[in-house]
N, C-alpha and C positions, 0 to 999 in steps of 0.2 A: 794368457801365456806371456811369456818375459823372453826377453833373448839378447845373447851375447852375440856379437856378432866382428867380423872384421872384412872393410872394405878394402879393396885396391883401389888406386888411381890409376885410371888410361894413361893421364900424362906423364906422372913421373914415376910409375911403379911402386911406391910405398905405401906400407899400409896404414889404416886408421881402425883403432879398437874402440868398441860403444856397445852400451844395452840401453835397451828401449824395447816400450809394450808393443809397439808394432810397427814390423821390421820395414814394408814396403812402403809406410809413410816417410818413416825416417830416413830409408835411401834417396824418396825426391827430395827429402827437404836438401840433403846434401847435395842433390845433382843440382840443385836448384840455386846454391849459392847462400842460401838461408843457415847456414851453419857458421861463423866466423871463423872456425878454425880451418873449414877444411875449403872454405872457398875458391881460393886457388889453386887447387890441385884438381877440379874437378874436370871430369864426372869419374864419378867411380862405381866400380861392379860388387857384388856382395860376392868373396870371396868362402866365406867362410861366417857359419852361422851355430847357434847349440839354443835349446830351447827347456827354459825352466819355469817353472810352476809359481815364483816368488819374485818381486822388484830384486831383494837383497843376493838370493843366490848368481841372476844376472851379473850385476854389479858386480859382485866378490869373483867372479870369472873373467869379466871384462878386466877387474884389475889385475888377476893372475895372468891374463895375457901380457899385461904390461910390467911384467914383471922377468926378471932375470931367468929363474925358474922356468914360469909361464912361456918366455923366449924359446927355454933349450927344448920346450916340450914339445913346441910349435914345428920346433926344425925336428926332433924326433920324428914326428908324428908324417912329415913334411907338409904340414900345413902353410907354412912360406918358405 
């Protein structure tokens, strides 16, 4: 299984959008600091997760989330 997924940071409340084959690796890796981008923001809690069958469906979700659309859909839904 594949998964989209969006963290929060404890520190400064914003979030971080990602897919990966498995979700509770990739949250230490982020807690851990092992991630460049999200380094300093951490640690962050798994806010919000969806689970699909394919690498490419994840992805194409992860980047809907990041997307204008993906946004309004997010605040609809009240996902953030």
């Amino acid at each position: 299984m594949f998964f989209a997924y969006i963290l929060k940071s404890v520190k400064d409340g914003r979030y971080y959008y990602g897919s990966c084959e498995d979700i509770s690796i990739r949250i230490k890796q982020h807690n851990s600091g092992s991630v460049k981008s999200t380094k300093n923001r951490k640690p962050f809690i798994l806010h919000y997760s969806e689970e699909f069958s394919t690498r490419s469906e994840a992805f194409r979700r992860e980047h809907f989330f990041k997307s204008i659309d993906g946004y309004k859909w997010l605040k609809e839904k009240a996902i953030i």
